[in-house]
PyMOL commands that place a pseudoatom at each C-alpha (Angstrom):
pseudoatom trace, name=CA, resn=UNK, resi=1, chain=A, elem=C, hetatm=0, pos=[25.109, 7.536, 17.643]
pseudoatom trace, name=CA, resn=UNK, resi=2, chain=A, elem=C, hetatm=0, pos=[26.595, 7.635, 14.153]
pseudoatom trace, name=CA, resn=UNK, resi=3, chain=A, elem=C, hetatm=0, pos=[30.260, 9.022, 15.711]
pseudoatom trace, name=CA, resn=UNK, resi=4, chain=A, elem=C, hetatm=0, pos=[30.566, 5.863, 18.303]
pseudoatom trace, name=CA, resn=UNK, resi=5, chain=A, elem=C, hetatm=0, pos=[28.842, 2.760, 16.698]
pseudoatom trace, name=CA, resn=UNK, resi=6, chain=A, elem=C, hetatm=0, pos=[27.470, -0.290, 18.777]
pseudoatom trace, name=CA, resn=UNK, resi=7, chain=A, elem=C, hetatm=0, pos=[25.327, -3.274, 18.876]
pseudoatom trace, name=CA, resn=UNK, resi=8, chain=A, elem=C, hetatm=0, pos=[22.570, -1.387, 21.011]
pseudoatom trace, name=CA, resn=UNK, resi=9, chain=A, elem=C, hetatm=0, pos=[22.919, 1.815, 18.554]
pseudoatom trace, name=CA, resn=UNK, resi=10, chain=A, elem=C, hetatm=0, pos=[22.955, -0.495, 15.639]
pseudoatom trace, name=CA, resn=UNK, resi=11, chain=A, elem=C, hetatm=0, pos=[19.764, -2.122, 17.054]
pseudoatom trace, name=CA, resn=UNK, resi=12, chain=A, elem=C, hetatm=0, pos=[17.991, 1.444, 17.788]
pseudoatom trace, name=CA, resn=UNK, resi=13, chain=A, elem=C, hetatm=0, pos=[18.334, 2.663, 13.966]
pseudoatom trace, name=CA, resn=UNK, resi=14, chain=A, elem=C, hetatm=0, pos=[17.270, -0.483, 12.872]
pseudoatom trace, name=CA, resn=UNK, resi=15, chain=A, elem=C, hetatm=0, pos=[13.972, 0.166, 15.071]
pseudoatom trace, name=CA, resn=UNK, resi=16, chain=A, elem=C, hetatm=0, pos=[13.583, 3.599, 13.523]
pseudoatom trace, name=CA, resn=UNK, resi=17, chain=A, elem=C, hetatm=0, pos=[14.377, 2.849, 10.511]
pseudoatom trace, name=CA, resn=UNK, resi=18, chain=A, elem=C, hetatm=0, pos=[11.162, -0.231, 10.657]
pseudoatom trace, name=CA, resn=UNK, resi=19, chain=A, elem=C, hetatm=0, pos=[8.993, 2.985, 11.807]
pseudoatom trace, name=CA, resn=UNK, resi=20, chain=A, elem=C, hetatm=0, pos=[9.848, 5.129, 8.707]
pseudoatom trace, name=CA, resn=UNK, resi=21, chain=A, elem=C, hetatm=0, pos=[9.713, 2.670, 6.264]
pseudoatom trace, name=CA, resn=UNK, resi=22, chain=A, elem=C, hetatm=0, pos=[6.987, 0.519, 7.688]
pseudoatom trace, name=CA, resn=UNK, resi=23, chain=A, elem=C, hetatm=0, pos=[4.863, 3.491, 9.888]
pseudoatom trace, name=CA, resn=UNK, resi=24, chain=A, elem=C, hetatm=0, pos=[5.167, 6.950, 8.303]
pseudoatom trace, name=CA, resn=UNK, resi=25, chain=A, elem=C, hetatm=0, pos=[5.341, 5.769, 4.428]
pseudoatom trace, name=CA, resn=UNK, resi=26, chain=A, elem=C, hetatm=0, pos=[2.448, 3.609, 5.101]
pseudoatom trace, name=CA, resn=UNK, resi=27, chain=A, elem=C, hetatm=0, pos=[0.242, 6.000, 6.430]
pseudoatom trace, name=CA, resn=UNK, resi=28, chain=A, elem=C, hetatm=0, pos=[1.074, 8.477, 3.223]
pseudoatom trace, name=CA, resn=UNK, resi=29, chain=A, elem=C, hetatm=0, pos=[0.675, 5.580, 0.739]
pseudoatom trace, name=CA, resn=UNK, resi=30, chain=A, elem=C, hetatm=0, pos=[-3.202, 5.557, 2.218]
pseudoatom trace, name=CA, resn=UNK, resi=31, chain=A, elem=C, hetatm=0, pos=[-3.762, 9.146, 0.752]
pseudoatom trace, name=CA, resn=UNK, resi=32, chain=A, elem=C, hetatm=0, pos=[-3.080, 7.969, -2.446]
pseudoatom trace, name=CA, resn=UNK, resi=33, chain=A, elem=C, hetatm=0, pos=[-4.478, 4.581, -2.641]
pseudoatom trace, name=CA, resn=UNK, resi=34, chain=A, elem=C, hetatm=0, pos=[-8.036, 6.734, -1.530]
pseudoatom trace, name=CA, resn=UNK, resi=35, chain=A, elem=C, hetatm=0, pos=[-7.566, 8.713, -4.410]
pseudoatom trace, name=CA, resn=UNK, resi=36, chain=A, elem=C, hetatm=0, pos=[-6.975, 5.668, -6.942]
pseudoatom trace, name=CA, resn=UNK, resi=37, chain=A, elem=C, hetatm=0, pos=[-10.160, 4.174, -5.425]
pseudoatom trace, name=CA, resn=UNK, resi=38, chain=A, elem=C, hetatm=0, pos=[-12.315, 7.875, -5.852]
pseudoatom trace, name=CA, resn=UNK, resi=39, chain=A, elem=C, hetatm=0, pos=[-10.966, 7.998, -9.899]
pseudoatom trace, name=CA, resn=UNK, resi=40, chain=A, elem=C, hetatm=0, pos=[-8.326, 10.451, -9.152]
pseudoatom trace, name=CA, resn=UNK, resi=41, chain=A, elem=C, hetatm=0, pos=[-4.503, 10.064, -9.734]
pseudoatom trace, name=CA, resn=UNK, resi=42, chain=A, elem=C, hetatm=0, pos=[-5.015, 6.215, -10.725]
pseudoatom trace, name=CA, resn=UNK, resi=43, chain=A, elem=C, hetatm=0, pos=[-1.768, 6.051, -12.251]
pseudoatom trace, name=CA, resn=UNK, resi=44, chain=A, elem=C, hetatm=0, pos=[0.135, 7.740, -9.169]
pseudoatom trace, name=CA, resn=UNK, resi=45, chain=A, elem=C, hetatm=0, pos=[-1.056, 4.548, -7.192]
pseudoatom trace, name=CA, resn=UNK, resi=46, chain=A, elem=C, hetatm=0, pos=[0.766, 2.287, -9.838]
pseudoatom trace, name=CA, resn=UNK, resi=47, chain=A, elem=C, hetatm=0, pos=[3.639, 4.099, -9.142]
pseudoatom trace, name=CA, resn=UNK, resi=48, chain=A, elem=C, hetatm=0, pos=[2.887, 4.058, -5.204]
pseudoatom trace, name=CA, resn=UNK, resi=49, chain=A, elem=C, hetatm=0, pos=[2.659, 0.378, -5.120]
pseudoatom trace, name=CA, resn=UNK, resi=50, chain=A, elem=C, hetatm=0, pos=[6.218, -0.166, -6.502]
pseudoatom trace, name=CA, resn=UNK, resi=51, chain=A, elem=C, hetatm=0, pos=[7.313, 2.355, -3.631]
pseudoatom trace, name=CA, resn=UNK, resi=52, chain=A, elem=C, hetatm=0, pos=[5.226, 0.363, -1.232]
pseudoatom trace, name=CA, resn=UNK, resi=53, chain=A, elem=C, hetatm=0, pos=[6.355, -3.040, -2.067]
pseudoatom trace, name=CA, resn=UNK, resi=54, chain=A, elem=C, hetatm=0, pos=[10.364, -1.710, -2.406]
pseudoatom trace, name=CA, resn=UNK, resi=55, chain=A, elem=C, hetatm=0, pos=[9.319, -0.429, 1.309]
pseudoatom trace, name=CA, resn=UNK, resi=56, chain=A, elem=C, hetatm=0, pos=[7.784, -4.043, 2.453]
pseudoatom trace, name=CA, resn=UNK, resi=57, chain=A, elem=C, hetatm=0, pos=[11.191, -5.447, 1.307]
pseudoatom trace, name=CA, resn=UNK, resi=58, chain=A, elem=C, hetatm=0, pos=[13.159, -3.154, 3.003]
pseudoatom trace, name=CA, resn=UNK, resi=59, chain=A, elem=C, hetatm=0, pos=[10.828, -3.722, 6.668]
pseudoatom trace, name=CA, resn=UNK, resi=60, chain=A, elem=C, hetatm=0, pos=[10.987, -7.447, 6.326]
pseudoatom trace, name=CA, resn=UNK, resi=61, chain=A, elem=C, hetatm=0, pos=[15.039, -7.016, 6.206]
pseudoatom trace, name=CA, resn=UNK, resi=62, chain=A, elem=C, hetatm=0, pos=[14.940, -4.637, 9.390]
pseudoatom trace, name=CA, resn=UNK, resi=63, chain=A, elem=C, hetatm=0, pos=[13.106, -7.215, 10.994]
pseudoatom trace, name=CA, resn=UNK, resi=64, chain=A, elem=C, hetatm=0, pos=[15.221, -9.909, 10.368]
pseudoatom trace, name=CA, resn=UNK, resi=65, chain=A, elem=C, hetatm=0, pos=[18.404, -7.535, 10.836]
pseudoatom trace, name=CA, resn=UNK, resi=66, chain=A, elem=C, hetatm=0, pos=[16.945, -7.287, 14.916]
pseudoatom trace, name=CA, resn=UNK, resi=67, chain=A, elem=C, hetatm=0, pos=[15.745, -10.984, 15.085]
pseudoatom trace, name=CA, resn=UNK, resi=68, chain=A, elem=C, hetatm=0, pos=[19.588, -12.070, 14.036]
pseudoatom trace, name=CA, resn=UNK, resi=69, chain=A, elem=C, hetatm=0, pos=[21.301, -9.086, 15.947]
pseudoatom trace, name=CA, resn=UNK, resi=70, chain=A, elem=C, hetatm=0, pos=[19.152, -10.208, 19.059]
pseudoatom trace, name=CA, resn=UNK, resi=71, chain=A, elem=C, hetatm=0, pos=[20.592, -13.798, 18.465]
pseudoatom trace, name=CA, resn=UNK, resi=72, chain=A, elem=C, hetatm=0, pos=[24.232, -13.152, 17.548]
pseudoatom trace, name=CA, resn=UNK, resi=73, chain=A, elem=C, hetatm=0, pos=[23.866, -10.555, 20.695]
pseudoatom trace, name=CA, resn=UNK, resi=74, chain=A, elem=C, hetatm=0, pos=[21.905, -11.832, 23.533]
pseudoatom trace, name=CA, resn=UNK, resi=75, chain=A, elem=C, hetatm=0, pos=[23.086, -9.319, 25.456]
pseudoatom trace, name=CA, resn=UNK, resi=76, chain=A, elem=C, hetatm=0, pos=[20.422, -7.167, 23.749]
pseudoatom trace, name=CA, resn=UNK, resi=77, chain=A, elem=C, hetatm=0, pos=[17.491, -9.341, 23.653]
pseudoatom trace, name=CA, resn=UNK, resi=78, chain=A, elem=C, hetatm=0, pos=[16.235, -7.808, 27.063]
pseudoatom trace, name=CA, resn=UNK, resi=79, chain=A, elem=C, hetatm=0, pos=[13.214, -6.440, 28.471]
pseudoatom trace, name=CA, resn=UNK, resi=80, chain=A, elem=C, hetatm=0, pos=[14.798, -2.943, 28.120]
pseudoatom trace, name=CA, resn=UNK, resi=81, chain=A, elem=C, hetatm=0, pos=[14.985, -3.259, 24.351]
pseudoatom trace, name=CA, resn=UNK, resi=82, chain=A, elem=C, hetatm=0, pos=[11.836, -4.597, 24.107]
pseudoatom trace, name=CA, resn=UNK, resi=83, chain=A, elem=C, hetatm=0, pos=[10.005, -1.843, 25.814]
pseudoatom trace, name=CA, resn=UNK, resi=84, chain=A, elem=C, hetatm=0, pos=[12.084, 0.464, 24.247]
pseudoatom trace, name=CA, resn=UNK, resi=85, chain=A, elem=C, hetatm=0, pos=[10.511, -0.901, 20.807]
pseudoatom trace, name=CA, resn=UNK, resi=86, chain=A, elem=C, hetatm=0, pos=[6.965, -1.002, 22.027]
pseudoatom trace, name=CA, resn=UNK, resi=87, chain=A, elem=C, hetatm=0, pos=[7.972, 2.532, 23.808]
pseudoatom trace, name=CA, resn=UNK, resi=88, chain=A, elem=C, hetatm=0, pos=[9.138, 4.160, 20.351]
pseudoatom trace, name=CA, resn=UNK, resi=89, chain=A, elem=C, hetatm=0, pos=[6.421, 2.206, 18.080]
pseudoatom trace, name=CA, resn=UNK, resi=90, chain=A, elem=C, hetatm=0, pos=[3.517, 3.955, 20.276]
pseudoatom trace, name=CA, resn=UNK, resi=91, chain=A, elem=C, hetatm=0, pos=[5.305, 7.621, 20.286]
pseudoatom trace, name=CA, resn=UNK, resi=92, chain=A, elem=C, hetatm=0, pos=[5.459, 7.444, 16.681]
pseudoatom trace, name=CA, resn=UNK, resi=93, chain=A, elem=C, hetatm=0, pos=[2.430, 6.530, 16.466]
pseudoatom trace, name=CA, resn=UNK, resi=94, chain=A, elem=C, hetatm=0, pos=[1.333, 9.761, 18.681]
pseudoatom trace, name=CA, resn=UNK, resi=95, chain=A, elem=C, hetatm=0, pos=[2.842, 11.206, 16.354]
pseudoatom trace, name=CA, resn=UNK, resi=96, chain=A, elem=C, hetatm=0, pos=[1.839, 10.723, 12.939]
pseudoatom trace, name=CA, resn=UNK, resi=97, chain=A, elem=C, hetatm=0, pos=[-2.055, 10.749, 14.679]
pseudoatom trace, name=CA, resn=UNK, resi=98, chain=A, elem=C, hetatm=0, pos=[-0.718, 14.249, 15.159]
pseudoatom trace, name=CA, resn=UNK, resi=99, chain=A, elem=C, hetatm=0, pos=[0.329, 14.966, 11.629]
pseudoatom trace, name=CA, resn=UNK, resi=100, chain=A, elem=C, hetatm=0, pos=[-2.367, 13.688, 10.335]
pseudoatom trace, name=CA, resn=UNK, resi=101, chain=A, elem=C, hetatm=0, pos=[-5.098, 15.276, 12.629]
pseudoatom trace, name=CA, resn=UNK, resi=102, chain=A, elem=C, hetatm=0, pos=[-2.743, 18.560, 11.525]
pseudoatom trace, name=CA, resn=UNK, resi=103, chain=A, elem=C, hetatm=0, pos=[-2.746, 17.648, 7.816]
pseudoatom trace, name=CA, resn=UNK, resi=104, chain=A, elem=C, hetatm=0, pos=[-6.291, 16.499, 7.173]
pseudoatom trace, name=CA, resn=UNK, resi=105, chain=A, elem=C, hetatm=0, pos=[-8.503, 16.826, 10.441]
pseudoatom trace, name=CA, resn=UNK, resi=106, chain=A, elem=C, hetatm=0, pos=[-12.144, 15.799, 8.990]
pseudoatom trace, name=CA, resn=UNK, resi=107, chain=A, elem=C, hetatm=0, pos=[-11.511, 17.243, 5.806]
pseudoatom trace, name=CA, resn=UNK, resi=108, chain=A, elem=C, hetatm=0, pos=[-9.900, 14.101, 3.650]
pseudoatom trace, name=CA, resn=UNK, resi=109, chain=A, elem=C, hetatm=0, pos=[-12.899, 13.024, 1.757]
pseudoatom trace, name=CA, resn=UNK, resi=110, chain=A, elem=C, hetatm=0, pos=[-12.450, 9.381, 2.194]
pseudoatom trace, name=CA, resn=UNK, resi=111, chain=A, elem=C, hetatm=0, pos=[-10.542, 8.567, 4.853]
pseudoatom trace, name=CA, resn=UNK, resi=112, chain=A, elem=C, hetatm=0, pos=[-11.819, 10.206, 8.447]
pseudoatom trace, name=CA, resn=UNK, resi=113, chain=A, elem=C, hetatm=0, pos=[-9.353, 10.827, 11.260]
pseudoatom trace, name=CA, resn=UNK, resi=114, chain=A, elem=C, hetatm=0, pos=[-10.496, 8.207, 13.534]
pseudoatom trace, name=CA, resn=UNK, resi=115, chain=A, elem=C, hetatm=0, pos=[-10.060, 5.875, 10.451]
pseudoatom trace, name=CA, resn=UNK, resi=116, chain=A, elem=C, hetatm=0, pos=[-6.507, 7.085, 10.150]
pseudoatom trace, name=CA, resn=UNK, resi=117, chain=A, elem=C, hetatm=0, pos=[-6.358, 7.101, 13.377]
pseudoatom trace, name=CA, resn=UNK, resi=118, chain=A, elem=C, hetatm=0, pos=[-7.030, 2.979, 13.849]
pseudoatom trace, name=CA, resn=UNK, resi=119, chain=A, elem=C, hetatm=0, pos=[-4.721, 2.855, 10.565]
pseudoatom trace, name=CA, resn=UNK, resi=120, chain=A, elem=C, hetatm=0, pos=[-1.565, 3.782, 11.894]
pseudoatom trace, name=CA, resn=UNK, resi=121, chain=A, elem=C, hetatm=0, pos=[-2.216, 2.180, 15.062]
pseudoatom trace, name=CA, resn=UNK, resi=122, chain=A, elem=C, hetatm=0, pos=[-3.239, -0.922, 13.514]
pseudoatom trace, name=CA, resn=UNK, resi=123, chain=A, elem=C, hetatm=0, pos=[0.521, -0.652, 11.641]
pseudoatom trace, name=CA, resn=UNK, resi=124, chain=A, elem=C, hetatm=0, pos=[2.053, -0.216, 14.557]
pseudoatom trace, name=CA, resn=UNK, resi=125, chain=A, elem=C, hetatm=0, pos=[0.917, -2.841, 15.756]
pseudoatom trace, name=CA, resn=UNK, resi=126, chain=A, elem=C, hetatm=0, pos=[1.489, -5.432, 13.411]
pseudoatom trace, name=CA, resn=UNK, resi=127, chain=A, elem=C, hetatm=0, pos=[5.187, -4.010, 12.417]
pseudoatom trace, name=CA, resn=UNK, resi=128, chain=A, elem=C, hetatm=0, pos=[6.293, -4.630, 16.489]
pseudoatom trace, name=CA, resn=UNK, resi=129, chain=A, elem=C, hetatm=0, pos=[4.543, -8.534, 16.331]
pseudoatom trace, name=CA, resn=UNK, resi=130, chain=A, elem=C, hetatm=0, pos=[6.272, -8.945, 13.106]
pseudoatom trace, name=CA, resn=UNK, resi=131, chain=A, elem=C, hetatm=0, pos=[9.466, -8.052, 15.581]
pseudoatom trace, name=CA, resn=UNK, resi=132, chain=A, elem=C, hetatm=0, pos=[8.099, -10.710, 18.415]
pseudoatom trace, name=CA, resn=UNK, resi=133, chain=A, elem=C, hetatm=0, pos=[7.668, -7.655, 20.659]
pseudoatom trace, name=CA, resn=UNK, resi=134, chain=A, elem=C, hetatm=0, pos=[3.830, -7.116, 22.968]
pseudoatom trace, name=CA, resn=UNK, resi=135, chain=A, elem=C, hetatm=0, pos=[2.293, -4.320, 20.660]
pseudoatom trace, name=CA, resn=UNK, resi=136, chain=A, elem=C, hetatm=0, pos=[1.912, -0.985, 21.643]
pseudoatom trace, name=CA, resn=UNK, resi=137, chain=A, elem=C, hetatm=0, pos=[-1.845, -0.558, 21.220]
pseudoatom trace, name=CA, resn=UNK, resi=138, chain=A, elem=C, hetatm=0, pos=[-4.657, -2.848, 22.865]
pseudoatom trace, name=CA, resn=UNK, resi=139, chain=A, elem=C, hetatm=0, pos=[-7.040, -4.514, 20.023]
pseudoatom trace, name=CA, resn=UNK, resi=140, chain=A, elem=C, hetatm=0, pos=[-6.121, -3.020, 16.359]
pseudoatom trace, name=CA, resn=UNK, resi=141, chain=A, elem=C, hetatm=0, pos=[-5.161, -6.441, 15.302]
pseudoatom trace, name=CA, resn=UNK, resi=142, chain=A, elem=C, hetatm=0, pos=[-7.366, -6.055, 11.974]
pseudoatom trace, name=CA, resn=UNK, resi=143, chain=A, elem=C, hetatm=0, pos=[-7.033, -3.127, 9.004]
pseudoatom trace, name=CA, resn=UNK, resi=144, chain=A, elem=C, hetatm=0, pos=[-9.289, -0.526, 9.421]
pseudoatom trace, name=CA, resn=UNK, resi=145, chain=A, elem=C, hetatm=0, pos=[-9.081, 0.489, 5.984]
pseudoatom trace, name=CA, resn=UNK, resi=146, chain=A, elem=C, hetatm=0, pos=[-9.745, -2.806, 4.107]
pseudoatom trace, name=CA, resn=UNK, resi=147, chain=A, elem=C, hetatm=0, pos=[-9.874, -1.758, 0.674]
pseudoatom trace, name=CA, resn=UNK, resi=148, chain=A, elem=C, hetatm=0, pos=[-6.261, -0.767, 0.288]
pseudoatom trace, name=CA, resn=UNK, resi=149, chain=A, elem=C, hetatm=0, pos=[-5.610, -4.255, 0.203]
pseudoatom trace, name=CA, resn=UNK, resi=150, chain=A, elem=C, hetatm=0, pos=[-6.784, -3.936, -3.921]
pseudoatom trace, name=CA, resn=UNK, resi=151, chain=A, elem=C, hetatm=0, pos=[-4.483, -1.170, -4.319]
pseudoatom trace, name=CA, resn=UNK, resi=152, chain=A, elem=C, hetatm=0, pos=[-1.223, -2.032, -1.874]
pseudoatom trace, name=CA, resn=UNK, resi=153, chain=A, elem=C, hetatm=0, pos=[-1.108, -5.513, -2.088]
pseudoatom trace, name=CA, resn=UNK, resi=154, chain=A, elem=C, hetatm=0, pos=[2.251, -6.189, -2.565]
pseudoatom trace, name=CA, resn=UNK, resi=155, chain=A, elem=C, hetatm=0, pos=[2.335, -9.988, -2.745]
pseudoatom trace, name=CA, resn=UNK, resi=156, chain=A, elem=C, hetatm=0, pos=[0.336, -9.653, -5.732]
pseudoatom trace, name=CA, resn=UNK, resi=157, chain=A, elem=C, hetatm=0, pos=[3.121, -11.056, -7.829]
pseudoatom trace, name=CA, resn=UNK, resi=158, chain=A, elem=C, hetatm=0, pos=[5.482, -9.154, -9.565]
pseudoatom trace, name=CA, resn=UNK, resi=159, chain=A, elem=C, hetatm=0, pos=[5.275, -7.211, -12.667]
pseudoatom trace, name=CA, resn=UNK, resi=160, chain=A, elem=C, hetatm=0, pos=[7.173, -4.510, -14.159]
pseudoatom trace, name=CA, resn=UNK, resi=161, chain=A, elem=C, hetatm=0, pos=[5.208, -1.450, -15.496]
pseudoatom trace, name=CA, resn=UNK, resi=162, chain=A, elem=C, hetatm=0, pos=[4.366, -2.196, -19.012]
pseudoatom trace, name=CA, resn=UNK, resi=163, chain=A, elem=C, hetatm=0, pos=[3.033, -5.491, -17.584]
pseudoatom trace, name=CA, resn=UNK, resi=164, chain=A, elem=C, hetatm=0, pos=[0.781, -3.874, -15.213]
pseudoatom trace, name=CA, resn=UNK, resi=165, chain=A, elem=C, hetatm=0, pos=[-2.883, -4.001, -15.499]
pseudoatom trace, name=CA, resn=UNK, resi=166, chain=A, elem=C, hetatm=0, pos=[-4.841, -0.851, -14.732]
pseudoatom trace, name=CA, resn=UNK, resi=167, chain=A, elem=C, hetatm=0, pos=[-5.742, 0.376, -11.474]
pseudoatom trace, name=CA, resn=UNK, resi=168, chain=A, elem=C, hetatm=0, pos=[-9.260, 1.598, -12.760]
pseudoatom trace, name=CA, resn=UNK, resi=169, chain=A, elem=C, hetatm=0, pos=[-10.239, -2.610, -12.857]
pseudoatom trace, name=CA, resn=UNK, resi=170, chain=A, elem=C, hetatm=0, pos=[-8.934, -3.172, -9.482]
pseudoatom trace, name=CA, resn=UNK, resi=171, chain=A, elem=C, hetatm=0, pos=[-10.443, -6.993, -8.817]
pseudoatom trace, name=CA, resn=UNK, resi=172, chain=A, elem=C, hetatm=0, pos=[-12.465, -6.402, -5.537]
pseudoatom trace, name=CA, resn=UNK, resi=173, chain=A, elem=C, hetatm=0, pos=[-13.475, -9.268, -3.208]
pseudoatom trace, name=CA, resn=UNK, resi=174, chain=A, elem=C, hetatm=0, pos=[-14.888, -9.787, 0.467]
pseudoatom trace, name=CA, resn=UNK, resi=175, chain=A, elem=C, hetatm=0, pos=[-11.339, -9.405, 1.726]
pseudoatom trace, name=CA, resn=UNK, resi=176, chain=A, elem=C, hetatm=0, pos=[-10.770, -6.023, 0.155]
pseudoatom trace, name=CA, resn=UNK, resi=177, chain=A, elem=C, hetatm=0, pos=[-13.852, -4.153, 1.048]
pseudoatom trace, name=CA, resn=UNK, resi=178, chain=A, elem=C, hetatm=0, pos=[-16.177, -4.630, -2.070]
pseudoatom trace, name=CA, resn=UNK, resi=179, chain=A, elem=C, hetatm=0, pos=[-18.853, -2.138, -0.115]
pseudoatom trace, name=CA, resn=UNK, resi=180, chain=A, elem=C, hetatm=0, pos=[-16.161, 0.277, 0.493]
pseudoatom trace, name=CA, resn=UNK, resi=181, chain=A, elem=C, hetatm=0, pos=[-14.590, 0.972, -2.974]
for i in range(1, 181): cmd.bond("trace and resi %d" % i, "trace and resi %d" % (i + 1))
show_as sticks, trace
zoom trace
């Protein structure tokens, strides 16, 4: 791919690249934003949501990057490209399910496997809509896991690390899962 660039192979990393930055991380970042909300490692989610909104940044350029390459190349804007997203989002999917059913099984206290399990298809599902593409998954059009919203929001303005407030007095609401944290 790397030895004979193209449009199409262009197009395919930028795909892959949406699923590691905007799948995979986003399932790990979970892990630690349960902690932060069980008292444990509180500062280590600080530090998580600077990863997590660099990551955002870099998935909302990806997406654009395909939404302009599929206009300044029509030619790739088919149905073949689009299934090959949906196609790749779902196997990815598969398999982080996998990794995580291999990493944690039942045995994460906090977060269960089906919950993960709803997780990652929930993000899989809302990175391929960001792309315009029919998501991979049926339903999963709502987060399963409501309360990271107090720890991962990253639209929560931006602050540099002596300005930020502490994790421990996360402000909870009806949107975040007050019952859950």
């Amino acid at each position: 791919m790397y030895k004979n660039p193209t449009p199409q192979t262009f197009f395919e990393s930028m795909v892959y690249d949406i699923i590691l930055e905007g799948l995979f991380f986003y399932a790990g970042f979970a892990f630690f934003y349960n902690l932060a909300r069980n008292q444990k490692m509180v500062s280590t989610s600080t530090m998580i949501n600077y990863i997590n909104r660099d990551e955002q940044l870099h998935v909302t350029l990806f997406v654009n990057i395909v939404k302009e390459l599929f206009k300044e190349h029509p030619e790739l804007n088919t149905k073949e490209n689009h299934a090959f997203i949906t196609n790749t989002f779902r196997k990815a999917a598969e398999l982080e399910i996998k990794w995580g059913e291999y990493i944690i099984g039942n045995r994460f206290p906090g977060i269960t496997m089906s919950e993960l399990s709803d997780y990652i298809k929930f993000m899989a599902n809302m990175r391929v809509n960001q792309l315009g593409i029919e998501r991979p998954f049926e339903g999963y059009r709502e987060n399963p896991m409501r309360w990271i919203k107090a720890y991962a929001d990253v639209n929560a303005g931006k602050s540099d690390f002596f300005e930020q407030k502490s994790r421990q007095y996360t402000k909870v609401s009806d949107d975040n899962g007050f019952d859950d944290l």
